[in-house]
N, C-alpha and C positions, 0 to 999 in steps of 0.2 A: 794826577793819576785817579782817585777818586771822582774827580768829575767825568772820566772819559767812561769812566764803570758807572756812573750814575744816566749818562746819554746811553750807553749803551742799555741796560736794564730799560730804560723809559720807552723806546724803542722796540727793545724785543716784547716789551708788551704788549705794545700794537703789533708786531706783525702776527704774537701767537693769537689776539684777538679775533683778527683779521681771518687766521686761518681756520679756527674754534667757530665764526660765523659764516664758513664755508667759501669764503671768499677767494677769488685769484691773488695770490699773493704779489704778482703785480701792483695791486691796488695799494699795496703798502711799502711804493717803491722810496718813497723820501723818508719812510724806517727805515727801508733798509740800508738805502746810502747810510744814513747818521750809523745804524749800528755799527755795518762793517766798517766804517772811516772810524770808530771810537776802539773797534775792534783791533784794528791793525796801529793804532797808537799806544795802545798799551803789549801790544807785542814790540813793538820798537822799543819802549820803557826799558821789557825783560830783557830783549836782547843786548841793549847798550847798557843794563843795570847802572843806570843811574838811578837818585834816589832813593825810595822805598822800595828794595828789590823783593824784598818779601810780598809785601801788596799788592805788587805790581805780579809777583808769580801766582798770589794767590786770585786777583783779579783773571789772567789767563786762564787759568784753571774753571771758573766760574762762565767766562764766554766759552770755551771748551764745553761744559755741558752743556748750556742753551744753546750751543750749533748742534749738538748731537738730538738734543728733544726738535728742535725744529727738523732735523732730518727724520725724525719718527713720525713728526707729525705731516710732512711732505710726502713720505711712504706710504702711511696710513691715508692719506686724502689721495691718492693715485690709480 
């Protein structure tokens, strides 16, 4: 669980990088694969609550806002 939130984070940092340097976010296509593949594993975690369901909800919760800043920041550069 913690590693799939640690890929994820590692990732969204290059693509807000990527997007902050004005760039096509294309350019940051193998972040994005990792995030959203790290993304949707830790939705699987919550869903089958296996584990650390708390981590795992509070981990969701944290990709939840960096897809919301990344949509502002998509907004914003459009």
């Amino acid at each position: 669980m913690l590693a799939e939130l640690m890929v994820a984070n590692a990732a969204f940092a290059v693509i807000k990088k990527t997007l902050v340097n004005g760039k096509e976010l294309a350019s940051a296509g193998s972040a994005l694969t990792r995030y959203f593949s790290a993304s949707q594993a830790i939705e699987q975690k919550v869903k089958t609550g296996n584990g650390d369901v708390l981590g795992a909800y509070q981990a969701k919760q944290q990709i939840e806002r960096q897809e919301k800043e990344l949509e502002f920041m998509l907004n914003k550069q459009g």
